[in-house]
C-alpha positions as CSV (number, residue, x, y, z in Angstrom):
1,X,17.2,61.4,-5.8
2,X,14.5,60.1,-7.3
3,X,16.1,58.3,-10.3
4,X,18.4,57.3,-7.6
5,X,15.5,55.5,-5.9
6,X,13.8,54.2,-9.1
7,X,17.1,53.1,-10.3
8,X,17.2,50.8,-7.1
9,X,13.7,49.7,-7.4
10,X,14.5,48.2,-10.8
11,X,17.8,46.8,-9.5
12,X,15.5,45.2,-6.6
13,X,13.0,44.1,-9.0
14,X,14.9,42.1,-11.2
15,X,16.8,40.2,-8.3
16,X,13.9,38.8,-7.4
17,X,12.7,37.8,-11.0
18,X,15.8,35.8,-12.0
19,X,15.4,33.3,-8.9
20,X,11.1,32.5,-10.3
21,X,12.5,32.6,-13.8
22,X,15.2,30.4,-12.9
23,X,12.8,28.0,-11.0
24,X,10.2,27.8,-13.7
25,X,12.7,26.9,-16.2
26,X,13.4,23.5,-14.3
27,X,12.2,20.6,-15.5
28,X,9.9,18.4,-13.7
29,X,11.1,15.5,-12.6
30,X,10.2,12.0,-12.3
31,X,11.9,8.9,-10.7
32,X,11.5,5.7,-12.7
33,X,12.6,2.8,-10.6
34,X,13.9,-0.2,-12.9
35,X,14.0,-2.9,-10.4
36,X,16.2,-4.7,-12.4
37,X,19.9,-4.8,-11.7
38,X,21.7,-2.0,-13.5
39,X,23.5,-2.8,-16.6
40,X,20.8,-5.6,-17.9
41,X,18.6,-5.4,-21.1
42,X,15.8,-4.6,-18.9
43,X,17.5,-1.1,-18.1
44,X,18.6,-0.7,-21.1
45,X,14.6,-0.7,-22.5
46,X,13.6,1.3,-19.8
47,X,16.6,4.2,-20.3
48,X,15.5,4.1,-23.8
49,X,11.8,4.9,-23.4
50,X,12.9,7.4,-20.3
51,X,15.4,9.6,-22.6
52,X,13.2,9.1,-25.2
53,X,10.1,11.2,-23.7
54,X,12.6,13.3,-22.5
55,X,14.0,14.5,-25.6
56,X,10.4,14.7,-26.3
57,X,9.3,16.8,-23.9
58,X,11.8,20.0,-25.3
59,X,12.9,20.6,-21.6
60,X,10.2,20.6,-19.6
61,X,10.2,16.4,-18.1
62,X,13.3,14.0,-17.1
63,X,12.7,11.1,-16.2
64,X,15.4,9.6,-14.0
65,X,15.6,5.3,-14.0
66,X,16.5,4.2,-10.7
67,X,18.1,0.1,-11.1
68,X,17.7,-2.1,-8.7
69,X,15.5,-2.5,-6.1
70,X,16.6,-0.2,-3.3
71,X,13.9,2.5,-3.9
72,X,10.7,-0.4,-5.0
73,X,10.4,-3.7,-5.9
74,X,7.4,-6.2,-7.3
75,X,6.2,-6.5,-3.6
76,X,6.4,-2.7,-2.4
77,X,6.2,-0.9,-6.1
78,X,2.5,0.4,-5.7
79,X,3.2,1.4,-2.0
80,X,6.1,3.3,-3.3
81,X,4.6,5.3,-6.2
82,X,1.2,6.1,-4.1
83,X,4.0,7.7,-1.4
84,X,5.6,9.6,-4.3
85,X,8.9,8.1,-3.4
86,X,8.6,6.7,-6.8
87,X,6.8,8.2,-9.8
88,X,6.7,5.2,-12.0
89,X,6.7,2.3,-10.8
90,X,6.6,-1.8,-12.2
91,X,4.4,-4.0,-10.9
92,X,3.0,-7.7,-11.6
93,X,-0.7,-8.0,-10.8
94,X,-1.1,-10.8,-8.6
95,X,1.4,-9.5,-6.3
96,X,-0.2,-6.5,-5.1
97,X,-2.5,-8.0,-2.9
98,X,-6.3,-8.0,-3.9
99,X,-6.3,-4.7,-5.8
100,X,-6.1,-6.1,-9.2
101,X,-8.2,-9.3,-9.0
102,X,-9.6,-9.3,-12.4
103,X,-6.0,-7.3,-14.7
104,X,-4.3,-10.4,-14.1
105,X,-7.0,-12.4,-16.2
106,X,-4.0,-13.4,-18.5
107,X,-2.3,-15.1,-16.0
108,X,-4.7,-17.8,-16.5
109,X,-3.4,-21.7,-17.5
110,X,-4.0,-21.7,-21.6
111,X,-5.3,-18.7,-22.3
112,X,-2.6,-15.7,-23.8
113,X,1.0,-17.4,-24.9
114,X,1.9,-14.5,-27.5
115,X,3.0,-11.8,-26.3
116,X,2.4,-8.4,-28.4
117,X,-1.1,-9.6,-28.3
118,X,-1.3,-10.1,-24.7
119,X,-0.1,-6.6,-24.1
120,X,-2.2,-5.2,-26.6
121,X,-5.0,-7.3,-25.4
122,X,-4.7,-6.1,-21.3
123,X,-4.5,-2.3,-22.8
124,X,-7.6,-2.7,-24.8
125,X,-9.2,-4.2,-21.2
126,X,-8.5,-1.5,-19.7
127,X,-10.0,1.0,-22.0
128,X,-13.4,-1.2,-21.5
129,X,-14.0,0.1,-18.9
130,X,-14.6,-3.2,-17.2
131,X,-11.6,-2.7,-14.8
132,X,-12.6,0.8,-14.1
133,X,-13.0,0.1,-10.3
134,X,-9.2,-1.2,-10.3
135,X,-7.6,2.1,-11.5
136,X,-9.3,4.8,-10.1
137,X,-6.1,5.9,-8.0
138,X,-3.3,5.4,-10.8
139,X,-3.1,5.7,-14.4
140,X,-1.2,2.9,-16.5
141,X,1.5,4.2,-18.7
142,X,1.6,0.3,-20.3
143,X,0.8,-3.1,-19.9
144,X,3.8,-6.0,-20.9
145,X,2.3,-9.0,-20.4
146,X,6.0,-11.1,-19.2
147,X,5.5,-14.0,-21.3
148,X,4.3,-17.3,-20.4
149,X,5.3,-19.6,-17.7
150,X,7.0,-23.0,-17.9
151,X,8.3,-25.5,-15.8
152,X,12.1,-25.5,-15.6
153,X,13.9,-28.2,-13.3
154,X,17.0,-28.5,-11.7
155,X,17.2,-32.2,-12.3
156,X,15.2,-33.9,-15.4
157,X,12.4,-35.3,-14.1
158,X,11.5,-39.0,-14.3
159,X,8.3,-38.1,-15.8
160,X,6.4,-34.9,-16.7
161,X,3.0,-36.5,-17.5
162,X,2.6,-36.0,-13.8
163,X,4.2,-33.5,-11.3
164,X,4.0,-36.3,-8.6
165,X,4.8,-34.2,-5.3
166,X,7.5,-32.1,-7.1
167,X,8.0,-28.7,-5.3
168,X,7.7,-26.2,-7.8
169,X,8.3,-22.3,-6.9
170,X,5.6,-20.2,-8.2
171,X,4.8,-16.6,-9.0
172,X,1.1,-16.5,-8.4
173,X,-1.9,-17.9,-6.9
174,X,-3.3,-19.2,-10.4
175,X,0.2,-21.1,-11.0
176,X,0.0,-22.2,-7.3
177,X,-3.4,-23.9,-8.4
178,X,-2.5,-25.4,-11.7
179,X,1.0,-26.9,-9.8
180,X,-1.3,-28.4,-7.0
181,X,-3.9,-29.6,-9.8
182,X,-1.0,-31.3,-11.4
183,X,0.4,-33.3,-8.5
184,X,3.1,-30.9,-7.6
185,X,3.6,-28.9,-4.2
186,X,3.6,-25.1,-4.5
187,X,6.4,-23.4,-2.9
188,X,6.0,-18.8,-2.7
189,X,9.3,-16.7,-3.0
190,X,10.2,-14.2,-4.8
191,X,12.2,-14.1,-8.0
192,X,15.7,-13.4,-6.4
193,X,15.1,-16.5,-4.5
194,X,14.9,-19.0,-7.2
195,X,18.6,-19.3,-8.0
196,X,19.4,-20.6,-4.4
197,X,16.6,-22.6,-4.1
198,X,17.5,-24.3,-7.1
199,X,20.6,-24.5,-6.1
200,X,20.0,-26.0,-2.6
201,X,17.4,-28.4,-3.5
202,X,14.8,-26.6,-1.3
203,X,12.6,-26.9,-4.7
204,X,12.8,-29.2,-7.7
205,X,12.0,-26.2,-10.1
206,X,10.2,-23.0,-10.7
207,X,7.4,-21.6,-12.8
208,X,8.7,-18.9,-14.3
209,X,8.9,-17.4,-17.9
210,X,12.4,-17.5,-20.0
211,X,12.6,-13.3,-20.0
212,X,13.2,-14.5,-16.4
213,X,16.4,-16.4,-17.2
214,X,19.0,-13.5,-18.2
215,X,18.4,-11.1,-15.0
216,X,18.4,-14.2,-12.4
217,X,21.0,-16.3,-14.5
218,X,18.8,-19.5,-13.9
219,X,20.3,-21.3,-17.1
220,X,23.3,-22.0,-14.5
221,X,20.7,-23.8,-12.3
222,X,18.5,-25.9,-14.3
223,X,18.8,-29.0,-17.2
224,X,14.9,-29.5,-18.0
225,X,12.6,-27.4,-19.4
226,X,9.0,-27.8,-20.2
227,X,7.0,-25.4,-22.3
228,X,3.8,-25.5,-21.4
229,X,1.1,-22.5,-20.7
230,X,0.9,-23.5,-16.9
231,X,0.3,-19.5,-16.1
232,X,1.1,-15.8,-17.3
233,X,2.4,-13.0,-16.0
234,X,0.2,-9.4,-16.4
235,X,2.3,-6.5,-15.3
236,X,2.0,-3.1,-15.6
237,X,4.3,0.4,-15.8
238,X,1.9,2.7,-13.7
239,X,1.7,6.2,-12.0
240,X,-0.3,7.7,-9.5
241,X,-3.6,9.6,-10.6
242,X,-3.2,12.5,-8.0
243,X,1.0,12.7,-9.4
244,X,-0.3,12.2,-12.8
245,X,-3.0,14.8,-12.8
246,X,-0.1,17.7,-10.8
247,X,1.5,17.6,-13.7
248,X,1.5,20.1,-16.0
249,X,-0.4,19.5,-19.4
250,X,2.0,19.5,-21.8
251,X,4.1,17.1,-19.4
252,X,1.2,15.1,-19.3
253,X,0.4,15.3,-23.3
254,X,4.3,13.9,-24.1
255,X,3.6,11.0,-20.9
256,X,0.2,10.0,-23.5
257,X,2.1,10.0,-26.5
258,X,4.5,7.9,-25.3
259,X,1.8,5.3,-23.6
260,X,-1.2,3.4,-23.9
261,X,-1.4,0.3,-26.6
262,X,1.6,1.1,-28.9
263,X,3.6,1.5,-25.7
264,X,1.8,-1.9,-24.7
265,X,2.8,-3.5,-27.8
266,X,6.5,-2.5,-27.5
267,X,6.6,-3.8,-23.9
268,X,5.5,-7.1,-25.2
269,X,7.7,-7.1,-28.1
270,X,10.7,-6.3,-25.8
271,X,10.0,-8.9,-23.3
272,X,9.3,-11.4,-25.8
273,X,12.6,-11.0,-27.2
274,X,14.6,-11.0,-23.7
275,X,12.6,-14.6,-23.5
276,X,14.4,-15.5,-27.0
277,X,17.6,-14.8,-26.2
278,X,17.5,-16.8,-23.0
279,X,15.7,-19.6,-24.6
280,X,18.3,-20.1,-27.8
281,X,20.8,-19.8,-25.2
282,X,19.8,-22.4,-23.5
283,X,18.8,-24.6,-26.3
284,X,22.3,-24.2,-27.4
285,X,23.9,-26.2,-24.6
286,X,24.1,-30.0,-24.3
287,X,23.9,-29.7,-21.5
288,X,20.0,-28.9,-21.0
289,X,16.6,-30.2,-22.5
290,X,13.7,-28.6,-23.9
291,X,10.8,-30.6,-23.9
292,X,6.8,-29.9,-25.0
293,X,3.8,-31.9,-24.3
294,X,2.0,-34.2,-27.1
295,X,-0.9,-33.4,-28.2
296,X,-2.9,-36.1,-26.2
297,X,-0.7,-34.7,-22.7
298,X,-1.8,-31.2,-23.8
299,X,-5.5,-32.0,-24.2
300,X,-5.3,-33.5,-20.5
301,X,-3.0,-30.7,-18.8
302,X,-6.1,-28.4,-20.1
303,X,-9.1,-30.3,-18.7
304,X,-6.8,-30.5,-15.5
305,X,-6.6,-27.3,-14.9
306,X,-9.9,-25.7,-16.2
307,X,-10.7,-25.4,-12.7
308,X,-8.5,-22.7,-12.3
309,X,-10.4,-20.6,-15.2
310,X,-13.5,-21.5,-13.7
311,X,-13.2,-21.1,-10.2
312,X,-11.2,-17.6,-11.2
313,X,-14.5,-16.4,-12.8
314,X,-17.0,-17.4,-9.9
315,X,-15.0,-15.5,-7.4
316,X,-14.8,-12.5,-9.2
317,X,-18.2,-10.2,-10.0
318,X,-17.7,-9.9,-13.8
319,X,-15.0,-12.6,-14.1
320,X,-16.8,-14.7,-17.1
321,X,-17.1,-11.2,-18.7
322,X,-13.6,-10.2,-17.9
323,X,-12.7,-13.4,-19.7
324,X,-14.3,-13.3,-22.5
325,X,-13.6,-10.0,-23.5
326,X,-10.0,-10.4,-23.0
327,X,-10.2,-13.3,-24.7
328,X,-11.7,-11.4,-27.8
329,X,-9.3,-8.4,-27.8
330,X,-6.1,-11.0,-27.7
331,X,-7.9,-13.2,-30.7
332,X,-8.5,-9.6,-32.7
333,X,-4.8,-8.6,-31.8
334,X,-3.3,-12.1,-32.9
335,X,-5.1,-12.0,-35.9
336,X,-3.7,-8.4,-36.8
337,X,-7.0,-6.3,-35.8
């Protein structure tokens, strides 16, 4: 009887070990949303880095990317990834309200057109510890600054020396500024709504950067381009702190590995070349014109706008700081440091 009993007792015992050894051997998982339609180069990048660390992680982390924007988007991204409905999320700085009111410091007019060294540049911020105040809820996986905006018009323009009441849609408040500085009329929406408001005439053009051109197909709606550093765009791949620090260490060690300013640099570098590809397809057609200031229109653009700069720093505590040292970190990253 009583092997009988111990017999049973081990039978017992090891149907209720194989269920907690079975649950321990799944992987955690994280939900990446794209927000880019499925298919694009964008996703493509993104799977990429998402099977890459993976692979990496022997197991234990999958990271599942989400296209599209059913799950987040630029608007609700942060919202998203503080709710955990998301664990990674994209967003773009100056449209997350007033969280991030000195990261987007490479959004302003002039200041950061290449790149790789404005990514590297905003990671090398970060670590500064002059944002600190900005992250203390979520932990950047990497910064990829989107490249620079231009002006692109549906119509060419009669002139471009002067923006003479054109609408313009633009992405952020600084852009807003430099439009309204150059005689033009600032018009909000959202990237999805620039191809029918091209289309329909509700604005002459947009400010927007050429890695906007393949997922919004806006080489179908405009003929003039002009590249000129009106604004940039500082975005960011980002988890929560409290998800972030759940994890378990190891998950977290292969997440650091695979972030920070060589992750930064690759984001740049991929986004840079998405704005190539649009740009030599456009410059291909004869149908469309790219155009760039002289000299002597440059030099006035600039004193233009320096408003924007200035009144940017004035408003923020730390802004002429902010600037300056992201204005150091992109000159040591251009020049290979």
């Amino acid at each position: 009887m009583r092997r009988t009993l111990g017999a049973s007792a081990l039978a017992i015992l090891a149907l209720t070990l194989i269920p907690q050894q079975h649950v321990a051997a799944q992987p955690v998982r994280l939900i990446f949303a794209s927000e880019s339609p499925a298919g694009t180069p964008n996703t493509v990048f993104f799977s990429q880095w998402a099977n890459r660390v993976s692979e990496q992680s022997k197991g234990k982390l999958k990271i599942d990317v989400r296209d599209g924007e059913t799950l987040a988007n630029f608007i609700t991204a942060y919202d998203r990834v503080s709710d955990d409905v998301v664990q990674i999320g994209w967003i773009i700085h100056a449209l997350v309200g007033n969280r991030f009111p000195l990261s987007d410091v490479s959004g302003l007019p002039f200041l950061a057109e290449d790149n790789v060294a404005c990514s590297a540049a905003s990671w090398r911020l970060y670590q500064s510890g002059l944002l600190d105040s900005e992250y203390k809820d979520i932990v950047p996986i990497w910064f990829g600054c989107l490249t620079t905006n231009y002006l692109h018009w549906a119509k060419p323009p009669k002139q471009v020396d002067d923006l003479a009441g054109a609408k313009f849609r633009v992405p952020s408040k600084i852009a807003a500024q430099a439009i309204q500085l150059l005689g033009g009329t600032p018009i909000s929406m959202t990237g999805g709504e620039m191809y029918e408001a091209l289309q329909r005439g509700t604005v002459d053009g947009v400010v927007t950067s050429w890695a906007g051109f393949e997922p919004y197909k806006l080489a179908e709606v405009t003929t003039y381009h002009l590249e000129v550093p009106i604004a940039g765009i500082s975005s960011m791949h980002f988890m929560s702190r409290k998800k972030f620090d759940s994890l378990p260490k190891d998950v977290q060690d292969v997440l650091k590995a695979n972030s920070g300013e060589p992750a930064s640099r690759s984001a740049g570098a991929y986004f840079a070349s998405a704005a190539g590809r649009a740009r030599a397809h456009v410059a291909e057609s004869q149908q469309q014109a790219i155009a760039q200031l002289t000299p002597e229109q440059t030099a006035s653009w600039k004193k233009r706008v320096a408003v924007v700069s200035e009144n940017w720093a004035k408003e923020r505590p730390g802004g002429d700081k902010v600037i300056d040292a992201f204005s150091k970190y992109y000159n040591d990253a251009l020049a290979g440091h």
